[in-house]
N, C-alpha and C positions, 0 to 999 in steps of 0.2 A: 842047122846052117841054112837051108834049103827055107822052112819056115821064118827066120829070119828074113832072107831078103825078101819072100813075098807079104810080110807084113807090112816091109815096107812099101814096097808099090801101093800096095792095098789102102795104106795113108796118103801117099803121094796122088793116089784117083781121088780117095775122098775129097783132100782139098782143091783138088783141079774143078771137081763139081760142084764145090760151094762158090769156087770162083767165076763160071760159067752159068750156074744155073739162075742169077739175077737176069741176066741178060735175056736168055730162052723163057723166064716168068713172063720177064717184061713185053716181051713179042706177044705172048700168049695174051695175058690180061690187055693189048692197046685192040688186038684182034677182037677179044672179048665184045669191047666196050666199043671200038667202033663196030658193029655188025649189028649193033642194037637200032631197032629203027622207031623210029619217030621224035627224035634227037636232031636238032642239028652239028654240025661237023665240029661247031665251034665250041660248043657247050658238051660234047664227048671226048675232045681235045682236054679240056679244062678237066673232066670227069676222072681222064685217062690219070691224069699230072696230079691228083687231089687221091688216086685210088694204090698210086706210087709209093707215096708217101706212107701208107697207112697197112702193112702188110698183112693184115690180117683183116681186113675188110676187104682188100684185093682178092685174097685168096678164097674168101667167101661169094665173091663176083663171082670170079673164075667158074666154082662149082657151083653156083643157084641155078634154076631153070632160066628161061627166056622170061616168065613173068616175073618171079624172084630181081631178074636185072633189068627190069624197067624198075621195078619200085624201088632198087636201091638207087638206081639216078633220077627218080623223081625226088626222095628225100635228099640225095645231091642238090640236085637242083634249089632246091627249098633254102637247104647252108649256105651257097653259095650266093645264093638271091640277098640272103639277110645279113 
């Protein structure tokens, strides 16, 4: 019985976290990408809305180094130029 209900909690966190955890990605990757310097504000805005969409290239942001994340928004750059 006791196993029962906490199974359920237990599902009821997990989807509370798939529901929530967009939102805290998103904070993190805009944090990401603005904090990158040599960018201007307009073209890391645009980088931010372009790295949204794409979650697996965000997620790859997220965890690169500092040089790893200039050269993915220099190749940003390059897409969004052409």
């Amino acid at each position: 019985m006791m196993n029962d209900i906490f199974e359920g909690v237990y599902e009821r966190l997990d989807k509370l976290t798939d529901t929530v955890y967009p939102f805290s990605f998103g904070k993190q990757l805009r944090q990401s990408v603005m904090e990158v310097q040599g960018f201007n504000e307009r073209f890391l805005n645009a980088a931010f809305r372009y790295l949204m969409k794409d979650c697996t290239e965000a997620e790859i942001f997220v965890l690169t180094n500092e040089e790893g994340k200039r050269n993915i928004l220099n190749d940003l750059c390059m897409m969004i130029r052409n």
